[in-house]
C-alpha positions in Angstrom: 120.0 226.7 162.6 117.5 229.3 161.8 114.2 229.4 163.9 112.2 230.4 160.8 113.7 228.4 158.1 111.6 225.3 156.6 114.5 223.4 156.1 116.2 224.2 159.6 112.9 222.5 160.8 112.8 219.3 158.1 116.4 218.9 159.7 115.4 218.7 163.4 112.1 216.8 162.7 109.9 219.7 163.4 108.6 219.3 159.9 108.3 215.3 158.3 110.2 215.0 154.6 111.0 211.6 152.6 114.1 211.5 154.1 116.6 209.8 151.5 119.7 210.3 153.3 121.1 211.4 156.6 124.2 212.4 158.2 125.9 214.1 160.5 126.5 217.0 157.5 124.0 216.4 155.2 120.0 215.7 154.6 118.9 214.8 151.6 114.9 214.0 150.6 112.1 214.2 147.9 111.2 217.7 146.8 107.1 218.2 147.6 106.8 220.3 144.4 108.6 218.4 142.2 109.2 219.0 138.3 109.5 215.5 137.9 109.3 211.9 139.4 112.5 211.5 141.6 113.1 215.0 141.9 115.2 215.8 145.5 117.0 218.2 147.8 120.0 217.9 149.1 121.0 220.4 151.8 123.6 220.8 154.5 123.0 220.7 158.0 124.8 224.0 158.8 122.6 227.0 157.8 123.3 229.4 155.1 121.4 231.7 152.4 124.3 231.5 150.0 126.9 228.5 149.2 129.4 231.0 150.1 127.4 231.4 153.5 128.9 227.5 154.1 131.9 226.2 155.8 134.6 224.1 153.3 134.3 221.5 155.9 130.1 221.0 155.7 130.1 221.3 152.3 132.5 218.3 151.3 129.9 215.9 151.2 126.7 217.9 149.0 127.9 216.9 145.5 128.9 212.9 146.7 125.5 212.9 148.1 123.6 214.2 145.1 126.1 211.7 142.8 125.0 208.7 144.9 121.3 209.8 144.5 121.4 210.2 140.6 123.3 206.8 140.4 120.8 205.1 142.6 117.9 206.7 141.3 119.3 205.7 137.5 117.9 208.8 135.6 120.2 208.5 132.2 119.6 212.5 132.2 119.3 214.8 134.5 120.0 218.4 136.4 122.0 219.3 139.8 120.8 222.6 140.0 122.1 225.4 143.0 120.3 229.0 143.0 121.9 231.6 145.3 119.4 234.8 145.8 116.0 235.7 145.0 117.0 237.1 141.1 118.8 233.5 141.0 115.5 232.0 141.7 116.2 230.9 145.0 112.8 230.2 147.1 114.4 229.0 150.1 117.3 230.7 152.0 119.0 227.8 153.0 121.2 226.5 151.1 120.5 223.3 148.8 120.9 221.2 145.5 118.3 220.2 143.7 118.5 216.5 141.8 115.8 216.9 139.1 115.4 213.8 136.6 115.1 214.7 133.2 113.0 212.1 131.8 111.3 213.7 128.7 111.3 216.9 127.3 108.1 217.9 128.9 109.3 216.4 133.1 112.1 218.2 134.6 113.9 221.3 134.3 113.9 223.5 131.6 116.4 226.3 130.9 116.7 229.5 128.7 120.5 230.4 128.3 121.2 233.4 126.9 124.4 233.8 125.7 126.7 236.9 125.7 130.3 237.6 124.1 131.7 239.8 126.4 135.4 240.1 124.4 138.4 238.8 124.9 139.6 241.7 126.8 137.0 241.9 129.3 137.2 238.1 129.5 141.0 238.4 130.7 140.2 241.1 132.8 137.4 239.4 135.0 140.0 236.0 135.1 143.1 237.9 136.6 140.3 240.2 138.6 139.0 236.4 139.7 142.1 234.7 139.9 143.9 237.7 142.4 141.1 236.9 144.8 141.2 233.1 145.3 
């Protein structure tokens, strides 16, 4: 845990959050700035900036936990979005997914994706490059 991190302090009760879910791993509750009805974090326990930052072991039950929140929360659309560093537009450096309902074009998240073609060569050269590091 980090002293100065908000969501180190939601997870030891320093701080009070609509808690949704709890376990030994994981917390997840409503967002307080939401972009739509519904919209929550889910965050593990262990602290970390990055997702890369995160054990294998705390992070096997982040996605299950955000699945069983968009099932129960029945959105028919929505985003599981996870930002790593501030040009990523990560706000907080802790580690967490956010479960944003998508409810009508003008609720929820919206995205700008602009495409590149990098080539086919460059393409095969980042997979091996990728693939000789896992």
């Amino acid at each position: 845990m980090a002293a100065s991190c908000i969501f180190c302090k939601i997870i030891k009760g320093d701080i009070p959050s609509m808690k949704i879910f709890e376990s030994e791993k994981v917390l997840a509750f409503l967002d307080i700035n939401p972009l739509s009805s519904g919209h929550a974090l889910v965050i593990p326990k262990h602290h970390g900036a990055k997702l890369t930052d995160i054990p294998d072991d705390q992070l096997s039950e982040l996605l299950p936990v955000a699945a069983r929140i968009a099932r129960a929360a029945g959105a028919d659309q929505y985003n599981i979005l996870q930002n790593n560093g501030k040009m990523a537009h990560q706000v907080v450096d802790h580690v967490h997914f956010h479960y944003i309902p998508k409810p009508n074009e003008q609720e929820g998240l919206g995205i700008s994706w602009p495409q590149q073609n990098p080539g086919k060569d460059k393409l095969q050269q980042l997979l091996d490059d990728i693939k000789s590091k896992m």
